[in-house]
N, C-alpha and C positions, 0 to 999 in steps of 0.2 A: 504494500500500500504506500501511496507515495505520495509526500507532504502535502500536496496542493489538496488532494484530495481528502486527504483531512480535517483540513482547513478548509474545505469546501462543504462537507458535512458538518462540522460543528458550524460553522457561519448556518445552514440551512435548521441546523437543530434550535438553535439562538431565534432565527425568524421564525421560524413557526410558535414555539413558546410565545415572545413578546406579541405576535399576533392576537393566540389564544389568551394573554392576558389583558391586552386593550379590549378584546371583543368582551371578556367576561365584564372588566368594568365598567364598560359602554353600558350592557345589559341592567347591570348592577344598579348603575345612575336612574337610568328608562325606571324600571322598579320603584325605587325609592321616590325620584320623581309624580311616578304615576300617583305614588300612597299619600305625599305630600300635597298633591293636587288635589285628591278627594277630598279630605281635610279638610283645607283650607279655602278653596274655593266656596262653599257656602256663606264663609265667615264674609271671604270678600264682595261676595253681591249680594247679602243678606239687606234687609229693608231697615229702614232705622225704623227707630223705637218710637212705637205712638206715642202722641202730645200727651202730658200730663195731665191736659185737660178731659182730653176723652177717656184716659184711665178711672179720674174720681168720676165722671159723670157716671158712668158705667159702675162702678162700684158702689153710686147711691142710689140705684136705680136697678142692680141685678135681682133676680127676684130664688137665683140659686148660687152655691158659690163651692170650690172643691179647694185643698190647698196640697200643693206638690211641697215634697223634703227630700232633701237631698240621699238619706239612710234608704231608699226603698229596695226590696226585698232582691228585685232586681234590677236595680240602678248599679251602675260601676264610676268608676272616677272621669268616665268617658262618655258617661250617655247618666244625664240627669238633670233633672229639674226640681225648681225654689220657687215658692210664692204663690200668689191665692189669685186663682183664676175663677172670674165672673161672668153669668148665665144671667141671660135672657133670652127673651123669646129673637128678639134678632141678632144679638152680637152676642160674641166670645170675647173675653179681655184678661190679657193673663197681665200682673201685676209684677213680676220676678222675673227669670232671667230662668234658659233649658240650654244645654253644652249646644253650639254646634254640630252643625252634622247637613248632610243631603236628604231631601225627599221625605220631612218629618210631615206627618198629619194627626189631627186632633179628629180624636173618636169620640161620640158618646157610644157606652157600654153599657150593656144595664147591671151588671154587680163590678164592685169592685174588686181589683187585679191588681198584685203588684209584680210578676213575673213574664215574661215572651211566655211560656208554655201558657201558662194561665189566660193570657190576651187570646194567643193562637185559638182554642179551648169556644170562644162566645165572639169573636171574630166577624161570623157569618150573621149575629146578630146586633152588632155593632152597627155603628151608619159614621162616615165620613164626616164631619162638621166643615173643616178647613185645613190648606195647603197649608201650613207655618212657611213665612218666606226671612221670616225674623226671630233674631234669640234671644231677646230682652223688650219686654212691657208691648207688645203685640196685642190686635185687637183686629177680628176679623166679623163678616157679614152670617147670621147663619141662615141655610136656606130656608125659605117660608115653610113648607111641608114634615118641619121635623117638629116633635113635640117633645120638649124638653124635662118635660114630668113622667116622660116612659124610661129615664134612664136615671141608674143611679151612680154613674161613675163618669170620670172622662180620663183617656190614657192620650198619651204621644210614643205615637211609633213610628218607627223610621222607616217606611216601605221600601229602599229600597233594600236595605239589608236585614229586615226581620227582624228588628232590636227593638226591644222594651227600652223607651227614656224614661219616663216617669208616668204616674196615673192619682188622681186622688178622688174621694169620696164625695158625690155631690151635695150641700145640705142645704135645706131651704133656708130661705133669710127669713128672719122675723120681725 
C-alpha cells in the first residue's frame, strides 16, 4: 500500500465523518428549532389582554363563576391555569393568567374534571364555548344556543395535543 493512498483514504474517512457530523447537527438545530417554534409562537401572536374594564363589568354582572389553581390534579408546570373565570349567558371572562400553548379551547363540561383521562371520559358531552387566542385576562362571545345552567364545570384543553390545562367548578353567584 503506498502512501498516497493512505493519505487518500484517511483524507476520504475525515470527509465523510465531518459530513455525517454537520448533517447530524443540521438535523439537531431543525428539531430543537421546530420545539422552540411551537412554544413560543403562540406567546408571540397571542391577543392582548382585555380592558380592565370589561373584566369588572363582567365580573359584576356574571350570573356563574368557576376558579382555576395552579395545584390541579392534572396540571404540570407547563400546562396551567390561575384565577376566576366569569359566566354568562353571553360572555366568558377569565380574570388570571393559563401557560401558553397552541390551539387551547374552553369547554363547558357538565361535572367537574381535573385530569386529560377524566376530560377525554365526558368529552363527547362537552360543547366548545371558545378558541383562547390569549393567556392572560381574556374575554370571549358565547354562542346564543348554549345554556349555561346544563353544565357544571369549564376545562381548557389544548386540542391540538390532548392536554388537560386547567378546569374548575362552576358556582352560581348570589
Amino acid at each position: 500500500m503506498s502512501p498516497r493512498s493512505v493519505i487518500t483514504g484517511a483524507l476520504d474517512f475525515a470527509r465523510r465523518h465531518i459530513i455525517l457530523a454537520l448533517t447530524m447537527k443540521f438535523s439537531a438545530g431543525l428539531v430543537i428549532g421546530f420545539g422552540l417554534g411551537v412554544y413560543f409562537l403562540p406567546i408571540i401572536i397571542a391577543e392582548a389582554p382585555a380592558d380592565e374594564t370589561i373584566i369588572i363589568a363582567q365580573a359584576e354582572t356574571a350570573e356563574r363563576q368557576a376558579v382555576f389553581v395552579k395545584d390541579r390534579a392534572g396540571s404540570d408546570p407547563l400546562h396551567w391555569g390561575e384565577g376566576t373565570l366569569f359566566l354568562s349567558d353571553s360572555r366568558v371572562t377569565l380574570e388570571g393568567k393559563v401557560s401558553p400553548g397552541p390551539d387551547y379551547r374552553l369547554y363547558l363540561a357538565p361535572e367537574f374534571v381535573e385530569t386529560g383521562d377524566g376530560f377525554r371520559a365526558i368529552k363527547s358531552q362537552s360543547v366548545e364555548v371558545a378558541r383562547i387566542k390569549g393567556f392572560e385576562n381574556f374575554s370571549y362571545e358565547i354562542p346564543q344556543n348554549i345554556d349555561i345552567n346544563a353544565y357544571g364545570a369549564v376545562v381548557i384543553w389544548c386540542e391540538r395535543f390532548g392536554q388537560y390545562i386547567t378546569s374548575g367548578r362552576l358556582e352560581n353567584r348570589g
